[in-house]
N, C-alpha and C positions, 0 to 999 in steps of 0.2 A: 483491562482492555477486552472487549468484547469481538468476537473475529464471526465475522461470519463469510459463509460462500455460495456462489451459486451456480450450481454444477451443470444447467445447463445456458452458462456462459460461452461462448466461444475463447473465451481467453482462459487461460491452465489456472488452476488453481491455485499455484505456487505466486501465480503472477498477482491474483487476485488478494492474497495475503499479503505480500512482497508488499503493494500500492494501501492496503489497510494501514501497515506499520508506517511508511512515508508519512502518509496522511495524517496518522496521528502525530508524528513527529511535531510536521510542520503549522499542527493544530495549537503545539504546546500541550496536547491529552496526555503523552507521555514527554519524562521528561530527562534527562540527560543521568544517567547511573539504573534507573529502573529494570528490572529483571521484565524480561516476555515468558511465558510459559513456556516450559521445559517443551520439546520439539514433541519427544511422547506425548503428554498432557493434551497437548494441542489436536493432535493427530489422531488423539482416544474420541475426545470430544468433537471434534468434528468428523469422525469417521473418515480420514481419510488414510493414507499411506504414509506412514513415518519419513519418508525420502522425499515425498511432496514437499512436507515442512521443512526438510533438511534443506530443499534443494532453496526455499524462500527465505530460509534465516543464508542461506552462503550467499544467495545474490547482495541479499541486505551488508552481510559482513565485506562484500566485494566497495559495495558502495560506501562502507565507512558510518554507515546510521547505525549499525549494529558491534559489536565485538562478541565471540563467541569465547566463552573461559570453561575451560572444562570442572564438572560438578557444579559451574554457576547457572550454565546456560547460554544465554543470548542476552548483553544488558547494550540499552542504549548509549551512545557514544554522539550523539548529533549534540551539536552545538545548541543555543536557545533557537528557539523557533523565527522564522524571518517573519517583516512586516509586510503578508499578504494581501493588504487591505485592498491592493494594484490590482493583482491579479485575480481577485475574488472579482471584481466590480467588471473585470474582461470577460471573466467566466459567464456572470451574468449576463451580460451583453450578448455574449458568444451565443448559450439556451436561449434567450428573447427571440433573435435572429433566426434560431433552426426554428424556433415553433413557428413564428411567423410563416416562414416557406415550406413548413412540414417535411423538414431535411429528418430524416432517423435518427435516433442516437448513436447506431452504429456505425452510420455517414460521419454523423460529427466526428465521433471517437477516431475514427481513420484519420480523419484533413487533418484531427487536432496530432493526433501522432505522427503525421507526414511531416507534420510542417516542424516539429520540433528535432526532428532527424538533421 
């Protein structure tokens, strides 16, 4: 799995790995027993802060998509991936709808986070 980040995101870092790892989950990219790079590794390679990563594998471990075993790591624990097929085709609709009325993505990104609170 390939991680990347974009630091001048408004959203933290942590968060932006946190939602890579989901992603992949719910992609089936990764898949139920698979090791994530070691929080160092990670942390080397993307230049960031070792606690960044720590703080995204504990959200993950909080939510039950991760288990952290000491000397293993972080291995995934999510069940097989759901059939998204629903809400890919909403998503879509969702982007058609903002381009059309030239709503920003950081508008959308709001409504869509409001609305799931």
């Amino acid at each position: 799995m390939i991680f990347r980040i974009d630091p001048t995101s408004g959203e933290p870092i942590y968060a932006q790995l946190a939602d890579q790892v989901r992603s992949a989950v719910a992609r089936g990219e990764v898949r139920t027993g698979e090791r994530l790079p070691s929080a160092r590794e990670l942390a080397t390679s993307l230049e960031v802060n070792l606690h960044t990563v720590l703080h995204a594998y504990q959200m993950l471990r909080d939510e039950g998509v991760v288990e952290l075993r000491r000397g293993r790591g972080a291995v995934v624990t999510g069940t097989s991936a759901p059939d998204l097929t629903d809400l890919h085709a909403a998503v879509s609709a969702l982007a058609a709808t903002a381009r059309r009325l030239r709503v920003a993505p950081e508008t959308v990104t709001t409504l869509v986070k409001e609305a799931l609170r």
